[in-house]
RODO-783673 format. One line per 10 residues: number of its first residue (from 1); for each residue x, y, z of C-alpha. Coordinates in Angstrom, 2 decimals, decimal comma, m for minus. Example, Ala and Ser with C-alpha at 12.3 -4.5 7.8 and 13.67 -1.06 7.14 Angstrom:
RODO-783673
1) 12,30/m4,50/7,80; 13,67/m1,06/7,14
END
This chain:
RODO-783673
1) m49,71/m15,82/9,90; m48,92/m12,54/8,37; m45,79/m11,94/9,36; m44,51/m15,38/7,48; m46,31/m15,02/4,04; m42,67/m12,98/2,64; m40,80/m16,37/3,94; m43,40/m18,64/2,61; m43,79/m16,72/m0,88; m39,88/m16,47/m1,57
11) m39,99/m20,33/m0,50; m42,51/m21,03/m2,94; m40,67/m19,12/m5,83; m37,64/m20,80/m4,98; m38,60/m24,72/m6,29; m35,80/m24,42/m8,63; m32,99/m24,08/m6,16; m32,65/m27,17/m4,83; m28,93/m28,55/m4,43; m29,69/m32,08/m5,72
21) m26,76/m34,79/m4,81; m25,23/m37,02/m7,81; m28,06/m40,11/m6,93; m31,22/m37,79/m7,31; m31,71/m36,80/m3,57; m32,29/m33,41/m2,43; m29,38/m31,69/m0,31; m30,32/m28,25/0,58; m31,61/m25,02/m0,68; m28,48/m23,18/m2,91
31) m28,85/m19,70/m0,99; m26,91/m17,70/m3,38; m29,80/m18,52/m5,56; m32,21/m17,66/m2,90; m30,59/m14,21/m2,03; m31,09/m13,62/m6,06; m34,99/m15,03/m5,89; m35,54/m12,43/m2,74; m33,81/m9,80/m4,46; m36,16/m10,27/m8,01
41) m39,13/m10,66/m5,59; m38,15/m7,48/m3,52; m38,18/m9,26/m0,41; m35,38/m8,31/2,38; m33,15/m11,16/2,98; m32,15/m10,39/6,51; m31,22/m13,01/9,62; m34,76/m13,66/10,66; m35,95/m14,41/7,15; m33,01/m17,14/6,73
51) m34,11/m18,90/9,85; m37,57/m18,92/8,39; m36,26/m20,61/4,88; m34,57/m22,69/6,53; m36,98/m23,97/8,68; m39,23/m24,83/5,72; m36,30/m25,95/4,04; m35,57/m28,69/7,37; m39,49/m29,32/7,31; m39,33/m29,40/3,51
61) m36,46/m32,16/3,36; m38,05/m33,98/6,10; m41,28/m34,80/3,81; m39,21/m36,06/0,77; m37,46/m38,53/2,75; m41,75/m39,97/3,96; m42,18/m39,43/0,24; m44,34/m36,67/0,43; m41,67/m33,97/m0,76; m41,74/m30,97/m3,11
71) m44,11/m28,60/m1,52; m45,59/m30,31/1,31; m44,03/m27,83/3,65; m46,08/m24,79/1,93; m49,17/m26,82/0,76; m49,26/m28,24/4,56; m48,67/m24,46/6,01; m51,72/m23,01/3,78; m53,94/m25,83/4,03; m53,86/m26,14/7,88
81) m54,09/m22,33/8,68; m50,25/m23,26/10,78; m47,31/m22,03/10,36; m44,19/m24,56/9,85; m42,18/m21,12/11,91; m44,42/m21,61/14,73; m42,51/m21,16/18,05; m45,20/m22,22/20,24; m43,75/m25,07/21,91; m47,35/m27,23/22,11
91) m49,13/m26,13/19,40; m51,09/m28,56/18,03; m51,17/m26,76/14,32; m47,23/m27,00/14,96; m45,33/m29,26/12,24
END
């Protein structure tokens, strides 16, 4: 989907800013360093594009706790031809 590839490419870029806890586990994407990603990748940083990262980031977090984490959320989106922002409630391409 088109109107994701800004989320999914400032997602991508943004493997390094992960907020890791003392014990090795992944918390949660540091935004500030997002917002500074998005700015170096000229990509607006708005309300709807938040919900988006975040929405991989929930998907994202999801995996490493199966074990599949780092990446599956984008590798999963591209391979599939789905979108993880999908809002169609019964897709079956949904994740």
């Amino acid at each position: 989907m088109e109107e994701n590839r800004d989320a999914l490419d400032l997602f991508s870029a943004c493997v390094t800013q992960w907020r890791w806890s003392g014990f090795g586990q992944r918390l949660g994407l540091d935004y500030a360093g997002v917002l500074a990603v998005a700015r170096m990748l000229d990509i607006k940083a708005d309300a709807p594009m938040l919900r988006k990262i975040q929405t991989l980031e929930v998907y994202e977090l999801g995996q490493g706790a199966e074990g599949k984490g780092h990446g599956a959320a984008v590798k999963a989106c591209r391979n599939a031809n789905a979108c993880a922002m999908c809002t169609k409630k019964n897709c079956r391409d949904r994740m």
